[in-house]
N, C-alpha and C positions, 0 to 999 in steps of 0.2 A: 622277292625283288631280285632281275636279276644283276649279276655283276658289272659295274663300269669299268671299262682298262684305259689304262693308257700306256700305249707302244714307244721304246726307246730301242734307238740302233745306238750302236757304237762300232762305228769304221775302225778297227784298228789294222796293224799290218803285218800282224800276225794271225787274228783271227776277226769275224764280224760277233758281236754278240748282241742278242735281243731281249727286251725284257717288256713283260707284261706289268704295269704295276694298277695295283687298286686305288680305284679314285677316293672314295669316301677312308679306307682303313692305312693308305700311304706306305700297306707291304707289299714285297714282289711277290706276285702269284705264279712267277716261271719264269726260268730264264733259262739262256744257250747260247750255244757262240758255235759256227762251222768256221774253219775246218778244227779237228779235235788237238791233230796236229800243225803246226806254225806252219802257216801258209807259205808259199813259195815268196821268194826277192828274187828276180832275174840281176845277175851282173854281168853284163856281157864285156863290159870293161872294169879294172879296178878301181875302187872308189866310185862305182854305178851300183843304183839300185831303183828297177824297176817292179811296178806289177800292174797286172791288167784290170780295169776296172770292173770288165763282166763281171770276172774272180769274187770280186765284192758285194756284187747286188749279186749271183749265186750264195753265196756262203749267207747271205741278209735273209733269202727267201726258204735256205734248209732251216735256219734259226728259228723264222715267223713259224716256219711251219709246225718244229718241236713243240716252240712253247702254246701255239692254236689246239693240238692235239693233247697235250699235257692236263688244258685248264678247261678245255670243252668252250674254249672262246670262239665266238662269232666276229665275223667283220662289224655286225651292229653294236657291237659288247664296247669296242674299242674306240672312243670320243674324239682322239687324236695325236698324232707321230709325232718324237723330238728326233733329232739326228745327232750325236757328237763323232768327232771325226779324227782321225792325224792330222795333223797340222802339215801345210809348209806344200802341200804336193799338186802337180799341175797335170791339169786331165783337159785336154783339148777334145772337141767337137764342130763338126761341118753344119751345114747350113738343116741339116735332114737329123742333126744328133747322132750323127754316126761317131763314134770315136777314132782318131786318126791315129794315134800310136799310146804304145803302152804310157802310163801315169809314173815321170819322176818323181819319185814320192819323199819323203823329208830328209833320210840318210842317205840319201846322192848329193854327190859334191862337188861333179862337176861345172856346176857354174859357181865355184866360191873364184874364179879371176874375174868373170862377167862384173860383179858384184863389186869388189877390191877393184874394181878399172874403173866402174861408176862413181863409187865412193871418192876415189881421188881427182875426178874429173870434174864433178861437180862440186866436191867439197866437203866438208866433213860438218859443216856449221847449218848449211842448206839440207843436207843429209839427216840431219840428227836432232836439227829442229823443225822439220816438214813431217819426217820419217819414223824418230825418237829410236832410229838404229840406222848400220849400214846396210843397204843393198842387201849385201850378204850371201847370203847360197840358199835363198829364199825364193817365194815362185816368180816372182817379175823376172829375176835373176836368169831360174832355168827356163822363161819361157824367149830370153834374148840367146841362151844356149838353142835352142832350136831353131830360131832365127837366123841365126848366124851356121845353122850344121845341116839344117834341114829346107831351106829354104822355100822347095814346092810347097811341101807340105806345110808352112806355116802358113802360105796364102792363102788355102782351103779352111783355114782356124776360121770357125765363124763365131763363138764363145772359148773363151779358159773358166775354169770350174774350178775349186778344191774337191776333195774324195766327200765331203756331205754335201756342197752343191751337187751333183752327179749322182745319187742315193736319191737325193730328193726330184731329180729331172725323172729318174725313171719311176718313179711315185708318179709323177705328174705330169711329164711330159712340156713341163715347164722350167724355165731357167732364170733362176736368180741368185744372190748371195745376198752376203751382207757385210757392214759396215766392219766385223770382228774380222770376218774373213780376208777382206781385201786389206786390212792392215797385218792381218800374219802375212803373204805377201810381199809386203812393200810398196800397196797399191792406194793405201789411204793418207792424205796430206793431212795433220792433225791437226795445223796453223789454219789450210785454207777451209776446213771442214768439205771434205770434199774430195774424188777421186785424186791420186795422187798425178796430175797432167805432167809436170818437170818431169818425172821419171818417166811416163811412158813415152813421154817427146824424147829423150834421151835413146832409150832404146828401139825406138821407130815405131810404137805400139800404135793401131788405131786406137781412137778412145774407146771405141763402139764394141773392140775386142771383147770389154766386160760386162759383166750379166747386169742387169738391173739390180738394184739395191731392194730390201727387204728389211724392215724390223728384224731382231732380234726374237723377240716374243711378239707376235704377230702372227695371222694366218699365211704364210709366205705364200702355199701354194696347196691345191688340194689332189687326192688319189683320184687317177684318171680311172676312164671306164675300162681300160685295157687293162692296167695294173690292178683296180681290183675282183677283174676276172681270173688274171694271173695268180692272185697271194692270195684269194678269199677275203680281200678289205670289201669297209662299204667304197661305192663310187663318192668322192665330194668329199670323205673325213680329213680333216682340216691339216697338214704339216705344218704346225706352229713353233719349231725351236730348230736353233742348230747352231753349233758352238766348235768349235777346235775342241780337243780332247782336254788340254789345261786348264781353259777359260771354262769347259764343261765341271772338269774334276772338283774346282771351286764351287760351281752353281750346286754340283753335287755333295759338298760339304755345306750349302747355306753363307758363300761368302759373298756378298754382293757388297759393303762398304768399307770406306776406307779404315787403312791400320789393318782389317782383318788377311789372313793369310792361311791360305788350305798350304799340305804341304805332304809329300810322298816319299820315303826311302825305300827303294826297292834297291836293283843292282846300280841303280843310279841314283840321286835324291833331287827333287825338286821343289824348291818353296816358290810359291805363285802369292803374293798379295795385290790389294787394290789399292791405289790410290787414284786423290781426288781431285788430285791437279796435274796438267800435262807438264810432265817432266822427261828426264833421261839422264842417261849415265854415259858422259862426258867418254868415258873408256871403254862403251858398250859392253861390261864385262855383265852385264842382265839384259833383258831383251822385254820392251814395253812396244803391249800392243792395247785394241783395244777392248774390254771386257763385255763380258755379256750383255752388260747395261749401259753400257758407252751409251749416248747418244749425242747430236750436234750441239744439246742442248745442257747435257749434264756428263761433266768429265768423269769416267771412271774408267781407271786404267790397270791393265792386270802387268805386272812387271813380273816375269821371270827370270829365278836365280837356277840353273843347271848344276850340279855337281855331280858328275863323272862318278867321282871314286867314290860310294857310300857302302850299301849293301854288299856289293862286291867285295871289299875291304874285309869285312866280317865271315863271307862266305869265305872266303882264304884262309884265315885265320882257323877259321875251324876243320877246315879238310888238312891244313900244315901245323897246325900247333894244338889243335884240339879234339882230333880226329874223335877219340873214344871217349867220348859224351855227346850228349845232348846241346840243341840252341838252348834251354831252359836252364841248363847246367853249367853252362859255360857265361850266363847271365848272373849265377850262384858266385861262381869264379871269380866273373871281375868285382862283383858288390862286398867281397873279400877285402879289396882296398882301396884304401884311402881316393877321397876324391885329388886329384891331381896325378894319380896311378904311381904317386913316389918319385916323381919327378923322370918318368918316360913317357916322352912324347913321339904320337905317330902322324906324322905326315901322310894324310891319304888318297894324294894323288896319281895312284896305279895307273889308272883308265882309260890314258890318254890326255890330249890337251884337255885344258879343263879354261872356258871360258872365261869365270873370272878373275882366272891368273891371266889375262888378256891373251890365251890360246895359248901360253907355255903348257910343256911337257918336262914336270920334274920328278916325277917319278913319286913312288911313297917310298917314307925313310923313315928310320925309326931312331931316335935319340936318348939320348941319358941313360941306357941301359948300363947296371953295374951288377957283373958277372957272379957278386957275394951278397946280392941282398934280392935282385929281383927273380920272378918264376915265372911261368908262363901266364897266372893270373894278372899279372902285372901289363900283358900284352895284349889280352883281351882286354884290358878296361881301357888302355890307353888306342886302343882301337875305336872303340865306341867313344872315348871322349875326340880323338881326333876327328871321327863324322859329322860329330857334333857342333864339333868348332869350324870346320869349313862352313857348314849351314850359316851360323854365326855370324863368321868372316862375309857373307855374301849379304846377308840382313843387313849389317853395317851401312853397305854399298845403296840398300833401299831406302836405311835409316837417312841416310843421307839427302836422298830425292824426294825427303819432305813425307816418309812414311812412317807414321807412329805404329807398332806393333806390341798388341796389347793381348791379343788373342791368336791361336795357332792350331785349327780344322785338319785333325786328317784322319783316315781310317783305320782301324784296328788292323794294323798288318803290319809283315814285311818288319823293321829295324824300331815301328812304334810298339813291336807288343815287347820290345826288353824293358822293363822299371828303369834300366836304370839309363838308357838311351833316353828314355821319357822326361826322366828327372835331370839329367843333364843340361836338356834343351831349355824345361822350362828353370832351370837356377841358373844359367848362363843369360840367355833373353831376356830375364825378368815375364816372359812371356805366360799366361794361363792354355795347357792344352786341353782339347775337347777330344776325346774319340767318338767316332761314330760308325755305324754301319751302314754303308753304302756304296754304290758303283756310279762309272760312267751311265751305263745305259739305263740304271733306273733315275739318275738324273736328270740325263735327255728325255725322259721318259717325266718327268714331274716341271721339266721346260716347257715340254707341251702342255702341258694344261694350263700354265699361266700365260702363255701366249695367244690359247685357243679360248683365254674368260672362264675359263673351269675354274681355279683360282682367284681370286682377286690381288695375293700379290706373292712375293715370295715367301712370306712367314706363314702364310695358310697352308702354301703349296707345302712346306719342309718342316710345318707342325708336328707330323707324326715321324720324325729322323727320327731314329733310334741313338740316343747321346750313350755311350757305353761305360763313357769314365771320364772325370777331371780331374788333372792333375796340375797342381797351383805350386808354383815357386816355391821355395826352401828357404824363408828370409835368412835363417839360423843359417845355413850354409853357403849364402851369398856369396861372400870374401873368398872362400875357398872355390868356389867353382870359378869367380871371376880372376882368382889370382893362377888357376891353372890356365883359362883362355889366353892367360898374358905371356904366359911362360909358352905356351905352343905359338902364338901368333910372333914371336920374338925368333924362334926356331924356325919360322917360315918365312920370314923376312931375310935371313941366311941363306935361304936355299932358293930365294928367288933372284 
């Protein structure tokens, strides 16, 4: 018999990565990402960051092409493409698909005034209850920047894209998006179910500007004759998925209902949950778009909490206080003491403003250190309980807009493989965590096949996840983990 694949991109902006995943066995049979090293960011000014989209379908087609040659796959082999993508970045095209200038992509910040001038002109109630955010520095935002700076050229805009609409046009040669997309954005009204019209009257947008709308899981669009001349696909194999890289990460852990929450610490941390009813955060210190399985008809909403300071934090600490040992060793370290790390707390706000301090910048600080009883284990623990507790402090904020968190998806990496980061999370939260082994692009890669009917739903599709480890609350140490959260969140309330 031979093999069934199914092909997952993952746009990112530092590299493109591909993966081949098996349809019947649910493991990746190959995977690659171009370029090796971090792709270029043009900044021609500061606080700009551009890149070229070519850039992206190149680096997409050296990847197809490693993992084709890797696994002896055929264009016939391969059933059908998901895409996951960066969020947030605007790729303009002419009437012919030409691309008219490079793609502001998510860490450009020049239109955070565009956005802040919206917000307060229209309102913050209209804004927050159509939008369930502000404006922002988001793409409606920079595509009023280009409006307002570029003005020929925006007449020539005959479609705006995100970076996996534009992945999937030169797949297909066709142009659509969807419902998830146009609300990363700021493009989708979630009151009127329906393009977001206030705003783009606001900034003078045709309506017509935007692509046609597309499922989620659906055949959005299929590989032209030309592209699968070019990459070796069949002609017609179906592009069934495509997700923001968050709203993917989640699909990619198996989060699709409410209460559930995928969640990442690398140098930054991110918890993503669903919830089931259209809400917001008054303060916009989380950011609610809409989830993979949004539809008009069934509310499911992915809310994003950002923290800045997480990984980072940790990586410091070890190159400054820990240099000579090991992550592993320095994990030994802090599990040395007592949970509350003896009454020092660390504020882990390094990283710049941090959003749900509603964009303060306070820096990270460290407290209660006494010069005759603490050592450096004491600074390692109170490092990893500080990360711990911003994640926390942000959950709160979700708790609040009506989301139960009962379970907590993320992958075996990064700040989840310490015990005792693990154990912190889940005896603070009350939360059960899952590890698991997976990526973006074998996600977008297992979106396709439920989109393309290969699947019947998502639990067939994410049958064969690889669960790595559960790790389930500490009832016996509850009062201590929660009586140190009180003692840091008390210190933070100080410093803000």
């Amino acid at each position: 018999m031979s093999n069934r694949y199914l092909l997952g991109f993952d746009v990112g902006s530092s590299s493109v990565k591909a993966s081949l995943t098996n349809v019947d066995t649910g493991e990746i049979a190959a995977s690659a990402f171009y370029p090796e090293h971090e792709a270029p960011i043009t900044a021609v000014k500061a606080g700009w960051a551009e890149q070229d989209p070519q850039m992206w379908w190149d680096n997409a087609k050296l990847s197809l092409k490693k993992i084709m040659s890797e696994t002896g796959a055929t264009g016939e082999d391969i059933l059908a493409i998901g895409i996951s993508y960066q969020m947030h970045g605007l790729v303009c095209v002419d009437k012919d698909q030409n691309v008219l200038r490079p793609s502001i992509i998510w860490c450009d910040s020049r239109a955070v005034p565009y956005g802040e001038k919206a917000f307060n002109t229209l309102g913050s109630d209209q804004c927050l209850s159509h939008l369930l955010n502000s404006p922002g520095n988001f793409t409606a935002s920079k595509l009023a920047w280009v409006k307002e700076n570029e003005p020929a050229l925006f007449e020539k805009i005959d479609k705006i894209m995100l970076p996996g609409d534009y992945i999937a046009m030169k797949l297909s040669g066709e142009i659509n998006t969807t419902i998830g997309g146009l609300s990363e954005g700021m493009m989708w009204d979630f009151k009127e179910k329906k393009p977001a019209k206030f705003l783009l009257d606001y900034f003078g947008f045709p309506e017509d500007i935007l692509p046609e709308i597309a499922p989620t899981f659906s055949v959005q669009a299929k590989v032209s004759k030309s592209a699968a001349a070019e990459l070796g696909l069949k002609e017609g194999t179906p592009i069934s998925y495509r997700a923001g890289d968050q709203p993917n990460n989640a699909v990619s852990l198996n989060v699709f209902n409410p209460g559930e929450i995928a969640s990442t610490a690398g140098t930054s941390g991110v918890v993503y949950g669903v919830l089931g009813d259209v809400n917001y955060d008054p303060k916009s210190r989380v950011n609610t778009f809409a989830h993979a399985n949004y539809t008009t008809d069934i509310d499911r909403l992915g809310v994003l909490l950002c923290i800045n300071g997480t990984g980072i934090l940790n990586a410091w600490v070890h190159r400054n206080i820990t240099p000579d040992v090991s992550y592993a060793d320095m994990n030994d370290l802090a599990a040395s003491v007592a949970i509350g790390s003896e009454g020092v707390s660390i504020i882990p706000f390094g990283n710049g403003a941090e959003r749900v301090l509603e964009n303060k910048e306070i820096g990270c600080s460290i407290h209660g250190l006494n010069f005759n009883k603490h050592n450096r284990a004491h600074i390692v623990r109170a490092a990893q309980e500080g990360i711990v507790f911003s994640f926390c402090y942000g959950m709160e904020i979700m708790e609040k807009m009506g989301m139960d968190i009962k379970k907590i998806h993320a992958g075996k990496a990064n700040m989840f493989l310490s015990p005792l980061f693990r154990d912190t999370l889940a005896g603070v939260s009350g939360a059960t965590i899952e590890l698991y082994e997976t990526d973006g692009s074998a996600g977008a890669a297992k979106g396709a096949g439920i989109g393309a009917g290969i699947y019947k739903d998502h639990d067939e599709a994410f049958a064969t996840l690889k669960k790595l480890a559960v790790i389930e609350p500490d009832e016996s140490k509850r009062d201590a983990y929660l009586s140190a959260y009180a003692q840091w969140k008390e210190v933070l309330k100080n410093e803000i």
